[in-house]
C-alpha positions as CSV (number, residue, x, y, z in Angstrom):
1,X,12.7,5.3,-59.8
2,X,11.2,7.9,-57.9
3,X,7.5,8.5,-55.7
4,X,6.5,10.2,-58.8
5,X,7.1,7.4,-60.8
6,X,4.5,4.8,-58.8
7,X,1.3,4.2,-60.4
8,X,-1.7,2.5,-59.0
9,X,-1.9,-1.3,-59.4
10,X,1.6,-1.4,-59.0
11,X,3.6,-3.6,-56.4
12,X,6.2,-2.6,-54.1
13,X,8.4,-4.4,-51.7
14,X,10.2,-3.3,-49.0
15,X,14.0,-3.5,-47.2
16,X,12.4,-5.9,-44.9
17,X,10.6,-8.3,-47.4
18,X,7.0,-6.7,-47.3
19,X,4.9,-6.5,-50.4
20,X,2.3,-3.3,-50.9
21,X,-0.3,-2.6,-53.7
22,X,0.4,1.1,-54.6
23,X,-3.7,2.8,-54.8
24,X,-2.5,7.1,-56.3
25,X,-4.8,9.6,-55.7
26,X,-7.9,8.1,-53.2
27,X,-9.5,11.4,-53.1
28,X,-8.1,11.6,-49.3
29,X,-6.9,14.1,-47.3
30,X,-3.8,13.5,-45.3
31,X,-4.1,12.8,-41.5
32,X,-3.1,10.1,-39.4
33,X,-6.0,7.6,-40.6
34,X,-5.3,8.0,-44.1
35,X,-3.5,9.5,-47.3
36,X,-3.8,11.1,-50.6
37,X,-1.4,7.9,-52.0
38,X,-1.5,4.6,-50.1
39,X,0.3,1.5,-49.9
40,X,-2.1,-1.3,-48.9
41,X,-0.5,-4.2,-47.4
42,X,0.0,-7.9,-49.2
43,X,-0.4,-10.8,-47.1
44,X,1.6,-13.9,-47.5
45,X,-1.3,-15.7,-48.4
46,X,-2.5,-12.9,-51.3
47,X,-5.0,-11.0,-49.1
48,X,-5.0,-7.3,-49.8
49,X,-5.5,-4.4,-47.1
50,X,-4.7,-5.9,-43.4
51,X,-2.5,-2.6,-43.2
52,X,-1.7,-0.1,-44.7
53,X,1.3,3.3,-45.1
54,X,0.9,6.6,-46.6
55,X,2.9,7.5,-49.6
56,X,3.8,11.1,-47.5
57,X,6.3,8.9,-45.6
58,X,8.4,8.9,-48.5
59,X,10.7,11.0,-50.3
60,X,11.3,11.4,-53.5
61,X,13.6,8.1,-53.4
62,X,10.9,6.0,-51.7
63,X,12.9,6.2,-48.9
64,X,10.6,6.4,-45.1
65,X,12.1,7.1,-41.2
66,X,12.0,3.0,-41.1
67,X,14.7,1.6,-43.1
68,X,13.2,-1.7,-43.1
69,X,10.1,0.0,-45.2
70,X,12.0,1.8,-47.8
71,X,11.1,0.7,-51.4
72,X,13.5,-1.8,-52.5
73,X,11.6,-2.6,-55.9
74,X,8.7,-2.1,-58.1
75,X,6.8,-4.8,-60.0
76,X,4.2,-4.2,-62.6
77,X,1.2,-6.5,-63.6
78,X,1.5,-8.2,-67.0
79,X,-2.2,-7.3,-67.9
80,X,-4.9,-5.2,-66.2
81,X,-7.0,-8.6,-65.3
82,X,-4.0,-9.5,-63.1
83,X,-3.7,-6.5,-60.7
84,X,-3.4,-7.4,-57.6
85,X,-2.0,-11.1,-58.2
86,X,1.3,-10.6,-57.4
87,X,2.4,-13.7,-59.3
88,X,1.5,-12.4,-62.2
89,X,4.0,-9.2,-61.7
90,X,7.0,-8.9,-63.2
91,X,10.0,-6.1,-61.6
92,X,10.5,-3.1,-63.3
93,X,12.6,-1.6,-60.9
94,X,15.1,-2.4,-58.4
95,X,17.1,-0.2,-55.9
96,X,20.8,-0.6,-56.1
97,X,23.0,-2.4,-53.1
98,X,24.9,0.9,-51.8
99,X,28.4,-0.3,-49.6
């Protein structure tokens, strides 16, 4: 999968276990206090938007500067009621254990 490839209402998780709801073209500009593409953070307890990461920190393999917040999969909501529920996700993509 590739950046180009991420829609909103999609989840991603990252090397170091942290879940993000992907939000695609906010109307944004790109600075330091926000993005065109965002990744709004997932707490453990299901709360959206403590944090956030802008989508220009990737490359085209959803890979950032910080290992531990390179995309390591991509999950998909079964139906458009259930965005944002994470256990209602299921992966559609997973990146492949390089050695």
């Amino acid at each position: 999968m590739q950046k180009k490839d991420l829609k909103t209402g999609m989840i991603v998780m990252t090397n170091g276990g942290f879940f993000y709801l992907v939000l695609r073209d906010t109307g944004m500009d790109i600075s330091e206090y926000k993005d065109k593409d965002v990744l709004l953070s997932i707490s453990a307890s299901g709360n959206i938007g403590f944090s956030w990461m802008g989508l220009s920190d990737y490359n085209n393999e959803l890979e950032c500067e910080d290992k531990d917040f390179n995309i390591a999969e991509v999950f998909i909501a079964d139906r458009a009621i259930n965005i944002g529920r994470i256990k209602y996700y299921k992966s559609v993509w997973k990146r492949k254990l390089t050695r």
